[in-house]
C-alpha positions in Angstrom: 8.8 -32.2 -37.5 7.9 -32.4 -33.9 8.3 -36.5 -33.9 11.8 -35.6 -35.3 12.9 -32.7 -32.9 11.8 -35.2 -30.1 14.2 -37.5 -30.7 11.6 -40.1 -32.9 10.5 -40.8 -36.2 7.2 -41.4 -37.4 5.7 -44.4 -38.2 2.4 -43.6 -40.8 0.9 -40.9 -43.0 -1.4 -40.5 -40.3 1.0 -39.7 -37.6 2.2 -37.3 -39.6 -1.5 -35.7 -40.7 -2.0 -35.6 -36.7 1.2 -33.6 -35.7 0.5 -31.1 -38.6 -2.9 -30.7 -37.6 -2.1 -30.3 -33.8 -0.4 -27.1 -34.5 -2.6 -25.8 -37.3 -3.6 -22.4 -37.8 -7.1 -23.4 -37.9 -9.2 -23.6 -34.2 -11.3 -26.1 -35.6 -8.2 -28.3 -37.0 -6.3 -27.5 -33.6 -9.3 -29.3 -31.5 -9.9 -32.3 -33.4 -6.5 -33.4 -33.8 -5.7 -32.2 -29.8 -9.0 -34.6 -29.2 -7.4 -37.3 -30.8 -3.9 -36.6 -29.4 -5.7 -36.8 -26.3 -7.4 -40.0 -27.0 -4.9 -41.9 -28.3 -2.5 -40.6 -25.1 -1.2 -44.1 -23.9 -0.3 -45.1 -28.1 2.0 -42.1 -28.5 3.8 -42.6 -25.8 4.3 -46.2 -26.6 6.2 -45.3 -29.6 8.5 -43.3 -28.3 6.5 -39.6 -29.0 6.2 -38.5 -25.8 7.7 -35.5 -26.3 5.0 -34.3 -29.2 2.1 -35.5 -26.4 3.5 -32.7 -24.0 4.8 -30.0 -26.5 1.5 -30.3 -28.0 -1.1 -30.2 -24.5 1.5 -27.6 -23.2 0.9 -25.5 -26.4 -2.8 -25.7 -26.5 -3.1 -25.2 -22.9 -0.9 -21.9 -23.8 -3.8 -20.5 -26.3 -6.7 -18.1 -24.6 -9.7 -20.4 -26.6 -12.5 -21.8 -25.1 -12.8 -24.4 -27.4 -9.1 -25.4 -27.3 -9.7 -25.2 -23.2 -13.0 -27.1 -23.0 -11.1 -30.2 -24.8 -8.0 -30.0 -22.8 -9.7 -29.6 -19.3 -12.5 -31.7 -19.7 -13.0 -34.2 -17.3 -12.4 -37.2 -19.3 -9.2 -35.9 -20.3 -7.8 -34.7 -16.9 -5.8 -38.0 -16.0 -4.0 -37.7 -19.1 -3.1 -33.8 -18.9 -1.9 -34.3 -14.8 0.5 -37.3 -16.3 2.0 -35.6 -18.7 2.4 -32.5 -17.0 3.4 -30.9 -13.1 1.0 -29.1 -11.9 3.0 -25.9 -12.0 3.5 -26.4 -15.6 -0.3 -26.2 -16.0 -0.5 -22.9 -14.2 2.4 -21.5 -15.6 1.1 -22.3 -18.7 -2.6 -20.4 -18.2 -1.1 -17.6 -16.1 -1.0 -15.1 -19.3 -4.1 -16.7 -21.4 -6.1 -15.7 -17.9 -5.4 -12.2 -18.2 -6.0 -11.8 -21.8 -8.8 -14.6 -22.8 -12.5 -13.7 -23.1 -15.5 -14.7 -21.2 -15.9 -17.7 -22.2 -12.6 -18.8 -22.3 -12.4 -17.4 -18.4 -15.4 -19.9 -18.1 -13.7 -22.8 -18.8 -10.6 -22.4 -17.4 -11.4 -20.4 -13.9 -13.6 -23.2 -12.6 -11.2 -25.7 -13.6 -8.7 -23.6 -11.3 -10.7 -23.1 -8.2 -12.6 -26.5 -8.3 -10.8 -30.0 -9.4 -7.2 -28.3 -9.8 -7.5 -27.3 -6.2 -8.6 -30.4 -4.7 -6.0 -32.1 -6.5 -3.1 -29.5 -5.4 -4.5 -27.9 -2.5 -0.6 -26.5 -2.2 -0.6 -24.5 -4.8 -4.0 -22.8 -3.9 -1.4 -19.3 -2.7 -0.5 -19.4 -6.0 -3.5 -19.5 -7.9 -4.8 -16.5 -5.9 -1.4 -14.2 -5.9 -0.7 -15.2 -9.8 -4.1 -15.7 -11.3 -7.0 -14.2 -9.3 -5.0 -11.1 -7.5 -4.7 -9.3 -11.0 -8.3 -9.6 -12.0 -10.2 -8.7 -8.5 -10.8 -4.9 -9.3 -14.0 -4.5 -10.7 -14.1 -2.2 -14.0 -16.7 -0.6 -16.2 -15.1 -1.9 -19.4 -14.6 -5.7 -17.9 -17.9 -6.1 -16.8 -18.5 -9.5 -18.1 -15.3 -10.9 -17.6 -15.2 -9.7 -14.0 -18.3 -11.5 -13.5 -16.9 -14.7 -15.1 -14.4 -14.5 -12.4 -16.3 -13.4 -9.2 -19.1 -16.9 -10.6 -15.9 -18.9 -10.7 -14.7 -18.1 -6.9 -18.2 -18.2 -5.2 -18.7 -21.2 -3.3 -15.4 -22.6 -4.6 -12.9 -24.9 -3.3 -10.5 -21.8 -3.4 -12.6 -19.9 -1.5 -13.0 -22.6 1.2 -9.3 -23.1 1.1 -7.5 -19.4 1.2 -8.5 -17.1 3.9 -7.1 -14.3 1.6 -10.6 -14.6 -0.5 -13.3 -15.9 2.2 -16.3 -14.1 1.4 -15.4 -12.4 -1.5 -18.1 -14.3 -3.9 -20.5 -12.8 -2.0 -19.4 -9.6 -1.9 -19.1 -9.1 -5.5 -22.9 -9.5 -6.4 -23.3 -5.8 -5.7 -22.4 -3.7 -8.8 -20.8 -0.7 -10.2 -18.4 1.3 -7.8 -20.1 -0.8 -5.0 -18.4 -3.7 -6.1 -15.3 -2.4 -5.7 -15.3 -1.2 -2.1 -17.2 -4.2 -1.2 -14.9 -6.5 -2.6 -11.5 -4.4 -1.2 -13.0 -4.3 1.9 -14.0 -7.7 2.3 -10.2 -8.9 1.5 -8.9 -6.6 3.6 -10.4 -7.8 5.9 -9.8 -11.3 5.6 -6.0 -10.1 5.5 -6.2 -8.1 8.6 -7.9 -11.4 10.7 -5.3 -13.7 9.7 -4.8 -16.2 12.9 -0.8 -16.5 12.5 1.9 -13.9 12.9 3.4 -15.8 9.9 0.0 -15.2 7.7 -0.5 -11.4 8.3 3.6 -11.0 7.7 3.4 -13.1 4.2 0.1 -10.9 3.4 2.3 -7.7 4.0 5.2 -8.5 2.4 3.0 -9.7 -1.1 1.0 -5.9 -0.5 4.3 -4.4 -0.3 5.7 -6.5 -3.1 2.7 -5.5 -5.2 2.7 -1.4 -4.4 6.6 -1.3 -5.0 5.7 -2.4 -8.5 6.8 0.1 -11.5 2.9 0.7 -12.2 1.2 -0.7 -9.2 -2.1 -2.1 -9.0 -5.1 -0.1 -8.2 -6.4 -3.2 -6.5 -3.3 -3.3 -4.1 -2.9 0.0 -3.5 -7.2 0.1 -2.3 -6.3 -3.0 -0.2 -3.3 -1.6 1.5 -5.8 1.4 2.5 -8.2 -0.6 3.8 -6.2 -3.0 5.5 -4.2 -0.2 7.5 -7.4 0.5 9.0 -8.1 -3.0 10.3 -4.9 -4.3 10.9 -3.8 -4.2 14.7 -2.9 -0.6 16.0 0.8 -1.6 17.0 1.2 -3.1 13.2 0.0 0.2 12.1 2.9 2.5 12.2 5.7 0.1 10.6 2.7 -0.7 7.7 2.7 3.0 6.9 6.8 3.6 7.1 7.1 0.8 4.7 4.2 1.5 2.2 5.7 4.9 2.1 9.1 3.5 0.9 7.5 0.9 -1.1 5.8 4.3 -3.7 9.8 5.8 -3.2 7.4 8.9 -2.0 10.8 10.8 -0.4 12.6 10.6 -3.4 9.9 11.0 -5.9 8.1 14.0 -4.1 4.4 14.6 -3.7 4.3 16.0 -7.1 5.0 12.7 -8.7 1.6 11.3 -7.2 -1.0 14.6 -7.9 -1.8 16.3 -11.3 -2.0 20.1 -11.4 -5.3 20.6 -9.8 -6.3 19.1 -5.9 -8.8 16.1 -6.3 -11.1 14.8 -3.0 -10.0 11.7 -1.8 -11.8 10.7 1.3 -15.5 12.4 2.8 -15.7 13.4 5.4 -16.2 10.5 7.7 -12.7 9.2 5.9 -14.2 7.1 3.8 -12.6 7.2 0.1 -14.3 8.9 -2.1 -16.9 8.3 -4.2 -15.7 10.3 -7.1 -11.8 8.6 -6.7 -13.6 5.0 -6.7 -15.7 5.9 -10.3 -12.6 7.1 -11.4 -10.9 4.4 -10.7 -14.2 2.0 -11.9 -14.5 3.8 -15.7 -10.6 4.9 -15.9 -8.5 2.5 -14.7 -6.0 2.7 -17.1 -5.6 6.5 -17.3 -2.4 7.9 -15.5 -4.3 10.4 -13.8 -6.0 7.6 -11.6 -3.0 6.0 -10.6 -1.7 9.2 -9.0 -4.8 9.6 -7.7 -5.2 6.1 -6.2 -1.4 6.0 -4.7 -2.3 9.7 -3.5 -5.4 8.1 -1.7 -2.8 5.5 -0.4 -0.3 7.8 0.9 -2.9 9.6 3.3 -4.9 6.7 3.9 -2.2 4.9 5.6 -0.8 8.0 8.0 -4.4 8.4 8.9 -4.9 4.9 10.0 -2.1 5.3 12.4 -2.9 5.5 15.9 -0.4 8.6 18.3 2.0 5.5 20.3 1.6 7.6 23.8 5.1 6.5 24.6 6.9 8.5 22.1 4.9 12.0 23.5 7.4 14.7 24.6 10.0 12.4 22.9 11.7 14.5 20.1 14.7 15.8 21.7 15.4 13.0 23.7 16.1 10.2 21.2 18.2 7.3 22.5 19.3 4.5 21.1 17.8 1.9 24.2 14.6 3.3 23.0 12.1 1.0 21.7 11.8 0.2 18.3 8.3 0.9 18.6 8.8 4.7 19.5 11.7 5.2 17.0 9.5 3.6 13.8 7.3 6.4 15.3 9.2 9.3 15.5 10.8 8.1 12.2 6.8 8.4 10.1 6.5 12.1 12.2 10.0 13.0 10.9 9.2 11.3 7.7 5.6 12.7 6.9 7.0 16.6 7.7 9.6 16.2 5.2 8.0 14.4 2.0 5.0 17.2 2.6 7.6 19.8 2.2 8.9 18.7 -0.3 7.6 19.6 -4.0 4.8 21.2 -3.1 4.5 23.4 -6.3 1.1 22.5 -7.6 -2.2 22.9 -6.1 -2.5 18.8 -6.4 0.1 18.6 -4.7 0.1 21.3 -2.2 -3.3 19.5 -1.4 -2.0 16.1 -0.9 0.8 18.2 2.0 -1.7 19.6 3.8 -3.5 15.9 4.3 -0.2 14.9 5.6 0.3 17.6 7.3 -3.4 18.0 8.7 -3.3 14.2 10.2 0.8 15.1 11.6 -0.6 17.9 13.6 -3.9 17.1 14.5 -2.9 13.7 15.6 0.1 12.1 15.7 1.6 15.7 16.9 -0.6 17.3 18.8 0.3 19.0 22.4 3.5 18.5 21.9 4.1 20.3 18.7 7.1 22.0 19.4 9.0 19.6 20.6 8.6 17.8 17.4 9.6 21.2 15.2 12.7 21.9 17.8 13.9 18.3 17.2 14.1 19.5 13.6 15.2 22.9 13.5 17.7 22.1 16.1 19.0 19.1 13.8 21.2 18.6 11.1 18.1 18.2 8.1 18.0 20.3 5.1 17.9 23.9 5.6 14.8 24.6 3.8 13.8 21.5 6.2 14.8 23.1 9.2 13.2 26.7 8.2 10.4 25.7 7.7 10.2 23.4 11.4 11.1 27.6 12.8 8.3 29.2 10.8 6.2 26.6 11.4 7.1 27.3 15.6 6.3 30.6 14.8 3.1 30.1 13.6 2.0 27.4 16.1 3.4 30.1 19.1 0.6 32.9 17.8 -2.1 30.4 17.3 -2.3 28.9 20.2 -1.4 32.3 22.7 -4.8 33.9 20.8 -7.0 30.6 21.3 -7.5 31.3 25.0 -7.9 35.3 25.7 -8.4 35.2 29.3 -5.3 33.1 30.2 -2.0 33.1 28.9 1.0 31.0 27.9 4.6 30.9 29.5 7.3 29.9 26.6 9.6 30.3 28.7 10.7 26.2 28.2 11.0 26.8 24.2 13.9 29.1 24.6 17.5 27.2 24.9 16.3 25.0 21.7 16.3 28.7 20.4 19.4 29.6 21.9 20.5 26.6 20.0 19.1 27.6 16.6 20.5 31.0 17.2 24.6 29.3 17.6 24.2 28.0 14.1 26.2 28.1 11.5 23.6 29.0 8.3 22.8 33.2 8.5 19.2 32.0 7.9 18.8 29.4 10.5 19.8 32.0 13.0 17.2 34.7 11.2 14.4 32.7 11.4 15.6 32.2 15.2 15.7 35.5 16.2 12.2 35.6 14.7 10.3 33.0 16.7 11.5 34.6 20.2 10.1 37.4 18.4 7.3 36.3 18.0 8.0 35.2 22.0 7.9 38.3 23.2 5.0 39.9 21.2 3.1 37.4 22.2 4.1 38.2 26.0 3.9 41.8 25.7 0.4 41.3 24.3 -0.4 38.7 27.5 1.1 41.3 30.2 -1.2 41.6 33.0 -3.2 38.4 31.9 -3.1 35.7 34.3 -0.9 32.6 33.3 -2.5 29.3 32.6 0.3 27.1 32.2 4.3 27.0 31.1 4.1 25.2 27.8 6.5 21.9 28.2 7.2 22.2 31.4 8.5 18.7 32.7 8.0 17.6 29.0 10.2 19.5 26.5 13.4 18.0 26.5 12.5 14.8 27.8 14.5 13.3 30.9 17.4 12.5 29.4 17.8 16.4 27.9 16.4 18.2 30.9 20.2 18.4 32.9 22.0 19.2 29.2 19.5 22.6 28.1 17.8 24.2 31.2 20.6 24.4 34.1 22.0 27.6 31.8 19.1 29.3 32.2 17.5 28.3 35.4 14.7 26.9 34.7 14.6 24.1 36.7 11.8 20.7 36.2 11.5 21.1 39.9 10.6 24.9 39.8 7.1 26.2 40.3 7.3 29.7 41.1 8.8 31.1 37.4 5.7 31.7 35.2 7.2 34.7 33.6 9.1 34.9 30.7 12.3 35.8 31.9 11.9 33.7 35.1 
């Protein structure tokens, strides 16, 4: 039937026993006719069946057996199989028996892959490690053997020698358990983050990016892309974390869609991941649970590993567009980081997972120049709730830091006209919430009277150079003034 199909007819009873046999439901039928398809190779194709020769390698190469694998890769048979066939056709066709064959079908084929394919096709060596090794680097309880069968077929490997992506990594994985894992993800991430081109470390993002955007992406990318935002340059840092951020769709999914109902630790306290998230991850991979908790873990992880960009300090409200793009991909993660950890915040998992964002915002991306950052909100044209919550937020950071020092106090004097600007809105609420804040102003004055002033918060800072002449004229307060250190100065 095969002969047939081809284009051919066949010739003998025994040319017919052999293609029935090829495709017989017996493994032991299957591998003595492929053996003698195999050896009689240059035959077949001098009668005009060289169509059954490839349909009939491409099949068994197709099947996760080890016996079936053993005959077709051996090394006596190799000539034949890379004449018949490209050498993309042969990884195409093991692609999906890798992920799903046993150990020792993984035993056959793997070293085939990383040792003699490789030298042959030292092009295709991205390939093999993004199609066939990328998906089976995470260590698991349940795959124990067969991650084994894969770490023993990259150490000291032509692929290894060949693909920076995996230098080291046969090594790494002979620790065990949960060790494996973060010595394995560390060890590519590395590898990722010393790349020596531009080109290499923007090919290595864009396949992490490619890999987190994924429906149900791997816990192996997602670990990398944490690790990796720690080692990667510190000017590479910020862009990394805006576009992981819209790679998980975490602004339109909210927090919630990444936490279950109760908070879970994901990094100690030297910011470390967990220990409990990586057992998780080691005897549940497959659970849904640890795949919120993973992409959780890769939400903070990357806004932690940014460094503040000094540049954009004291920036907020004076936004241009001849600013660098380096200080507007900044100010763009602040902006972005406030609003996705105020947004669906109803569960203590996820309330959690805000206050991480919120806790790295403000402690170091944000830090002395707080209210600049909230005034560029409240004073813009974000969601209400968004814009609320930047005045209660003023609020809060107004009272906390007039009662940290008790000896000296603070002149706001500088925060009012981007409250005379909240208080011209047009939403009742806005202006409220307004009128609240300078409360808060004044108590906190009141409370100060008599007590020596240490410094006028902002001054020559606020509103940036470019907004000093538009906000302060109107009420006086001049950047050149030094004499005003009361409120109503």
């Amino acid at each position: 039937m095969n002969a047939v199909l081809g284009g051919s007819t066949l010739s003998s009873d025994a040319s017919t026993a052999l293609v029935i046999s090829a495709s017989s439901p017996d493994v032991a039928i299957r591998v003595s006719a492929l053996k003698d398809v195999l050896k009689n190779a240059g035959e077949i194709k001098a009668n005009g069946n060289e169509s059954f020769l490839r349909d009939t390698i491409l099949a068994r190469l197709g099947e996760p057996d080890s016996d079936v694998a053993a005959v077709v890769l051996a090394e006596e048979n190799r000539s034949t199989l890379e004449e018949v066939l490209e050498a993309q056709e042969i990884l195409r066709a093991v692609e999906l028996p890798v992920r799903t064959g046993d150990v020792a079908y993984l035993s056959v084929v793997l070293p085939y892959l990383t040792g003699p394919f490789i030298s042959s096709h030292s092009h295709l060596a991205d390939e093999v490690v993004k199609t066939v090794f990328w998906p089976r680097l995470l260590a698991t309880k349940a795959n124990s053997k067969l991650d084994n069968a894969v770490y023993s077929s990259l150490n000291g490997s032509n692929l290894v020698k060949t693909h920076p992506w995996l230098k080291d990594v046969g090594t790494a994985a002979s620790a065990e358990g949960v060790e494996r894992i973060s010595q394995v993800v560390d060890t590519v991430a590395r590898n990722l983050a010393a790349l020596p081109s531009q080109q290499q470390l923007d090919e290595a993002i864009a396949f992490l990016l490619e890999q987190i955007a994924q429906p149900e992406p791997s816990h192996f990318s997602l670990l990398v892309a944490i690790r990796f935002a720690g080692k990667v340059e510190k000017s590479r840092r910020v862009e990394f974390a805006v576009t992981v951020l819209a790679a998980l769709n975490v602004e339109k999914q909210g927090l919630g869609a990444f936490t279950s109902a109760l908070a879970t630790p994901l990094f100690d306290d030297a910011g470390s991941l967990d220990s409990t998230l990586l057992q998780t991850v080691f005897a549940h991979p497959a659970v849904a649970k640890t795949a919120r908790q993973v992409q959780a873990a890769t939400i903070v992880g990357v806004v932690q590993a940014v460094h503040p960009v000094k540049e954009a300090s004291w920036t907020w409200l004076s936004a241009s567009s001849s600013d660098e793009p380096a200080l507007l991909a900044y100010r763009t993660l602040c902006s972005l980081i406030y609003r996705v950890a105020h947004t669906g915040s109803s569960t203590a998992g996820s309330a959690a997972l805000a206050t991480a964002l919120l806790s790295t915002l403000f402690t170091s991306l944000v830090a002395d120049d707080v209210l600049s950052f909230l005034a560029s909100l409240f004073t813009s044209s974000s969601p209400i709730e968004l814009r609320l919550s930047a005045l209660r937020d003023s609020a809060v950071f107004i009272d906390v830091l007039s009662s940290a020092n008790e000896k000296k106090a603070i002149d706001w004097q500088i925060v009012i006209p981007a409250l005379v600007v909240a208080l011209s809105d047009s939403e009742k609420k806005i202006r409220v919430e307004a009128l609240k804040v300078l409360e808060k102003v004044r108590d906190v004055a009141v409370a100060k009277e008599g007590t020596k002033t240490g410094s006028v918060y902002g001054r020559d800072k606020f509103y940036g150079a470019s907004s000093c002449k538009q906000f302060l004229p109107a009420f006086a307060i001049c950047k050149s003034s030094t004499d005003s250190n009361s409120l109503g100065g």
